[in-house]
C-alpha positions as CSV (number, residue, x, y, z in Angstrom):
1,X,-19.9,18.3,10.4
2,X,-19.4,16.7,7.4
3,X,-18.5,18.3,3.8
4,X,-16.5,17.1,0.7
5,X,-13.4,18.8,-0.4
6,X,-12.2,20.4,-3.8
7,X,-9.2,18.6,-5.5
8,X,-5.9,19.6,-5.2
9,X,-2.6,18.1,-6.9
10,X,0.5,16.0,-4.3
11,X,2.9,18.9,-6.1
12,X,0.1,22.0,-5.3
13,X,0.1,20.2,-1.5
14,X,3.4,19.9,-0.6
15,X,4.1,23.5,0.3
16,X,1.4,24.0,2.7
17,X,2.0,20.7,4.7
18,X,2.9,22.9,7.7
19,X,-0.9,24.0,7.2
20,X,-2.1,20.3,7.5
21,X,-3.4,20.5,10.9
22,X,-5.1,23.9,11.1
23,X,-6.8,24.1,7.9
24,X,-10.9,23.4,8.5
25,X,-10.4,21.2,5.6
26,X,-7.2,19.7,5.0
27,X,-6.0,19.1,1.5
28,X,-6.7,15.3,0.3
29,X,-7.3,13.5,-2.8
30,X,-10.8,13.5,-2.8
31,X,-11.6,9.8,-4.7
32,X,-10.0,6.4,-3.7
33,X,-8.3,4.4,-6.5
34,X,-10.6,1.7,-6.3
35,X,-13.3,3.7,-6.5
36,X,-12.3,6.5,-8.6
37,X,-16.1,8.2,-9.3
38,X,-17.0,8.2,-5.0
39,X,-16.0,11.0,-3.9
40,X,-14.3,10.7,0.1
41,X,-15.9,12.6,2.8
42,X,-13.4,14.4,6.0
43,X,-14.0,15.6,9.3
44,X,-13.9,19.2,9.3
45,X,-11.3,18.6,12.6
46,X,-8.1,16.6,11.4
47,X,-5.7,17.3,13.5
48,X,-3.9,14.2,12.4
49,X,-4.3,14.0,8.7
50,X,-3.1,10.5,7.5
51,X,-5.8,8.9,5.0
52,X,-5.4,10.2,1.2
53,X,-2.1,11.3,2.1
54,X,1.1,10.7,-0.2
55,X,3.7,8.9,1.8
56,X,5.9,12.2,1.4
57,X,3.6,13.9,2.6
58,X,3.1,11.3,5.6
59,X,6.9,11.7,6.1
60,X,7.2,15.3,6.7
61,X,4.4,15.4,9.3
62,X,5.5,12.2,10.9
63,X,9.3,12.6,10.8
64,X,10.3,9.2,12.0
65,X,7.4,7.0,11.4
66,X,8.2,4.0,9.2
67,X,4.4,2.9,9.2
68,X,2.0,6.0,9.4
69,X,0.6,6.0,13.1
70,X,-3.2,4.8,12.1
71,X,-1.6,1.7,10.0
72,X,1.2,1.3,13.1
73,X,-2.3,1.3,15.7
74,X,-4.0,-1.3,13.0
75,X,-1.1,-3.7,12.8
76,X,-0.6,-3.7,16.7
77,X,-4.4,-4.3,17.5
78,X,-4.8,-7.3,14.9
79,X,-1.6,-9.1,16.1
80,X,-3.5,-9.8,19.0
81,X,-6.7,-11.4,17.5
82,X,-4.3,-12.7,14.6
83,X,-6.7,-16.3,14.7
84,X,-9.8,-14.6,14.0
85,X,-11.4,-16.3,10.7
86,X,-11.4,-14.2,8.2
87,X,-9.7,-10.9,8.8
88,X,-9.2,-8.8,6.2
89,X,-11.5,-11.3,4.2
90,X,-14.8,-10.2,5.8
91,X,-15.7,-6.6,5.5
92,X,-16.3,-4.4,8.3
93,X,-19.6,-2.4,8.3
94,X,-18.8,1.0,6.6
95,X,-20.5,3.1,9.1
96,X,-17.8,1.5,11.4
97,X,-14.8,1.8,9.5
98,X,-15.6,5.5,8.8
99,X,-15.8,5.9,12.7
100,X,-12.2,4.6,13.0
101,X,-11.0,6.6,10.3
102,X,-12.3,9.8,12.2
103,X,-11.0,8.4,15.7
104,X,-7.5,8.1,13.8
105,X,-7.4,11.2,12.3
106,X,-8.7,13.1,15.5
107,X,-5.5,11.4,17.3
108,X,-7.3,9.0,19.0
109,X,-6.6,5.2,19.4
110,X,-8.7,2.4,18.8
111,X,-11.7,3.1,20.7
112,X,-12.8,0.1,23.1
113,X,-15.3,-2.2,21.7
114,X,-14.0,-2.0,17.7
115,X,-14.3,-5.0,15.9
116,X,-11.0,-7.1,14.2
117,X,-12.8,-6.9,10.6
118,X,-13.4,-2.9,11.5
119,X,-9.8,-2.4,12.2
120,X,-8.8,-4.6,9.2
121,X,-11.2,-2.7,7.1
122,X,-9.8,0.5,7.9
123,X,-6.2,-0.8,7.6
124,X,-7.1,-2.1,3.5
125,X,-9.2,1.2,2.9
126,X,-5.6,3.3,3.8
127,X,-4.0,1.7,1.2
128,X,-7.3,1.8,-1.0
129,X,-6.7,5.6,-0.5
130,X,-2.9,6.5,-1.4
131,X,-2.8,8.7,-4.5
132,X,0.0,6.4,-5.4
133,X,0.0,2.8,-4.6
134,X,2.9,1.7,-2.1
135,X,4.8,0.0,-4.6
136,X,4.8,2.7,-7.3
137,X,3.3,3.6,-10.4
138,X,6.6,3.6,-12.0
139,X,8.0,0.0,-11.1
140,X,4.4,-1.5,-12.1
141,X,5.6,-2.8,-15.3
142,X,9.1,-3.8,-13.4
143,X,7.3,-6.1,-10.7
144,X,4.4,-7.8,-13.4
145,X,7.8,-8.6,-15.7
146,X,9.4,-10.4,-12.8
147,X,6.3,-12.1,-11.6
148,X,5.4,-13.7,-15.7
149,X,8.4,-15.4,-15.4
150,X,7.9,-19.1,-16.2
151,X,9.1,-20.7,-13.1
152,X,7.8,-23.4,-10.9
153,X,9.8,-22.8,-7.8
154,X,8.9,-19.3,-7.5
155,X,13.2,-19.0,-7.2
156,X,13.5,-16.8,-10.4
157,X,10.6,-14.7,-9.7
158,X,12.0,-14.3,-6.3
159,X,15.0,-12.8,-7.4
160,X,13.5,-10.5,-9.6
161,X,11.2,-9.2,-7.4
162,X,14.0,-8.4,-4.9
163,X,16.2,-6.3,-7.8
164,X,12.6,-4.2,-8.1
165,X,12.2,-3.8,-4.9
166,X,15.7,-2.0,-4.1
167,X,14.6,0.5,-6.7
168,X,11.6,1.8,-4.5
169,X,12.2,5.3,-2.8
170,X,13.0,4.6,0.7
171,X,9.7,5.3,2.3
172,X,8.2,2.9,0.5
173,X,10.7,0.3,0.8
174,X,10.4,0.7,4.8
175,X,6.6,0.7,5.1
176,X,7.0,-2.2,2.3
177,X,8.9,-4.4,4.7
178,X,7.1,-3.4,7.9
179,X,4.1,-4.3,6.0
180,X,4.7,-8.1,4.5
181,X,6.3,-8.6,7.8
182,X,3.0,-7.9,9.5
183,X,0.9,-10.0,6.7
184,X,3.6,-13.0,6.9
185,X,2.9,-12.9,10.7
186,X,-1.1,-13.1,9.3
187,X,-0.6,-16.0,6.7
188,X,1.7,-17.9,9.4
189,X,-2.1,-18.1,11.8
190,X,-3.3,-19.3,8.1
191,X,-5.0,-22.5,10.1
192,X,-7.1,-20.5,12.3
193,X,-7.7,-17.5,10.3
194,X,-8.0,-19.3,7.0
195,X,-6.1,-16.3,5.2
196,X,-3.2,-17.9,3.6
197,X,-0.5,-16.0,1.9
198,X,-2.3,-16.6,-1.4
199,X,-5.7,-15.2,0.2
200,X,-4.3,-11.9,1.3
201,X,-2.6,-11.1,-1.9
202,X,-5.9,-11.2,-3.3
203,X,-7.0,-8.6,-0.7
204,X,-3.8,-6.4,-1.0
205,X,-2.7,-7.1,-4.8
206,X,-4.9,-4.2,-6.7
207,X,-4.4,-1.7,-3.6
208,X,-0.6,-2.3,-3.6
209,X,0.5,-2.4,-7.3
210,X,-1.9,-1.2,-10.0
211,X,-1.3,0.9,-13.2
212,X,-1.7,4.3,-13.8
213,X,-5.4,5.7,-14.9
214,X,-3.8,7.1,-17.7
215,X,-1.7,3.7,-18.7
216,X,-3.2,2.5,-22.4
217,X,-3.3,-1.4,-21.3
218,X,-5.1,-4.1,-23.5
219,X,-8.3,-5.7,-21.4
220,X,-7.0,-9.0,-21.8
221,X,-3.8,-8.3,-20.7
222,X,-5.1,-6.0,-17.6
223,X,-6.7,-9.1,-16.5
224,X,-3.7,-11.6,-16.7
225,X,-1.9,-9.0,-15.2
226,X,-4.4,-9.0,-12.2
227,X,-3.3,-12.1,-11.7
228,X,0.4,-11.6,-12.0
229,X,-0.4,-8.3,-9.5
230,X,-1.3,-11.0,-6.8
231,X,1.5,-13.2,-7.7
232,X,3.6,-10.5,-6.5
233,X,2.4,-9.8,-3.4
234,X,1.8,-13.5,-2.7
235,X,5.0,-14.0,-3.1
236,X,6.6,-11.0,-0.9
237,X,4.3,-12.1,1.9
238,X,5.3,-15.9,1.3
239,X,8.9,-15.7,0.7
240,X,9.5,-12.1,2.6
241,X,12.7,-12.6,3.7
242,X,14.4,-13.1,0.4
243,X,12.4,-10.4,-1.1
244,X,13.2,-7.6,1.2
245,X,16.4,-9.1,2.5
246,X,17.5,-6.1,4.4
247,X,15.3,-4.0,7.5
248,X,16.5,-0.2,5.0
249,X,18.2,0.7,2.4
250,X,21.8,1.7,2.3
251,X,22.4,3.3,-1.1
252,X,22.8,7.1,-2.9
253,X,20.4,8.6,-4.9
254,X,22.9,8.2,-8.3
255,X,23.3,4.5,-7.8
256,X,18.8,4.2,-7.2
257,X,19.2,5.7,-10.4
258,X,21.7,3.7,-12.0
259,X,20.1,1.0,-11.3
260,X,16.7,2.4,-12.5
261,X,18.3,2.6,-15.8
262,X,19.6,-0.2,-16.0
263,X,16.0,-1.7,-15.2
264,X,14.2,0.7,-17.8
265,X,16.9,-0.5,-21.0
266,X,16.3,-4.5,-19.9
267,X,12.7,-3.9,-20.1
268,X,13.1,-1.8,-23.4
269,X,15.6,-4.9,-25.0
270,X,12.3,-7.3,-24.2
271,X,10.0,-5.3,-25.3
272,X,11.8,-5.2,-28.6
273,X,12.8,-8.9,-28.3
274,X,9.0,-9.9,-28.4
């Protein structure tokens, strides 16, 4: 039933997408970021393959889909038991989550009788999963500069997070939104649910906007910018509608890069400034 699958590059996977749903064992990154040495187990059925996916590959076999279907299904579920205390705070049993996972990528909805935490479990564990994290390996260094900002009113750091975010590619930028939409909604319930805006970017921060594996970073700087990591996402959950000020992106692919530039020689003149 159950059997674990060889490793295979996003670049090697792309061709074969078309593949996807008739392989006995579709192509997926075999370990989660978060825990890198377990390896992740598949049905031998996925007819809908959406965990351990890149979010082109998500694209091309769900042309159309902002927010993948099983994250769409997750987000729709817990809106209706936003006031339970502690969602996405208490874990889910991992039997259960698994379950989902399977139900999801079978194309099946949430079966009757799941659990909030469940569904909120499986809902972090996609994210968990990416082989890139939603906001980019490449604008890591981008959003932890903006976010060490000294700045009591958050105003500055607000600002700066918005310039980074109009350099993500567009899928990202879409599911971005849809996403700190949904946790806003969450952190606005904080009274019942206890899961503040602060609380969740301590759930989401590491999952959302980490460093490479490869990225030669100093321990005691890793760990302030673990802090600064939640900072972000506090503050794109908190202040969401400056952040991401627009539903899409209306822009060409020279001025993204323009702009990337642009970004890449500021952070070069600090660099060199300190």
């Amino acid at each position: 039933f159950l059997s674990p699958l060889s490793y295979s590059s996003p670049l090697a996977r792309v061709p074969s997408l078309a593949l996807l749903t008739s392989l006995p064992h579709s192509p997926i990154l075999p370990f989660s970021r978060s825990s890198p040495g377990i390896p992740m187990y598949v049905p031998a059925s996925r007819t809908h393959p959406q965990f351990g996916l890149s979010l082109m590959e998500l694209r091309a076999l769900y042309p159309g889909h902002r927010v993948p279907p099983a994250v769409k299904s997750c987000m729709q579920y817990l809106s209706d038991r936003v006031d339970v205390e502690g969602i996405f705070r208490v874990p889910g049993r991992q039997t259960d989550i698994f379950e989902l996972k399977l139900a999801f990528e079978q194309g099946e909805e949430i079966p009757e009788g799941t659990g909030p935490f469940t569904v909120a479990g499986a809902m972090s564990q996609f994210f968990r999963e990416l082989p890139e994290p939603l906001l980019t390996h490449e604008l890591y260094l981008s959003f932890i500069q903006a976010a060490a900002v000294s700045d009591d009113s958050g105003d500055a750091i607000v600002r700066g997070l918005a310039q980074v975010v109009e350099l993500l590619p567009q899928p990202n930028y879409e599911f971005a939104y849809d996403l700190m939409e949904f946790l806003a909604f969450v952190a606005a319930h904080g009274e019942q649910n206890r899961m503040s805006a602060k609380n969740l970017s301590l759930v989401f921060g590491a999952s959302l906007l980490d460093p490479p594996l490869s990225a030669a970073i100093d321990v005691k700087m890793h760990a302030f910018n673990i802090k600064l990591q939640s900072v972000v996402v506090e503050l794109m959950i908190s202040r969401m509608a400056e952040v991401f000020p627009h539903r899409t992106l209306n822009r060409s692919a020279s001025e993204v890069q323009k702009r990337r530039r642009m970004m890449m020689l500021s952070l070069d003149a600090e660099d060199e400034a300190g």
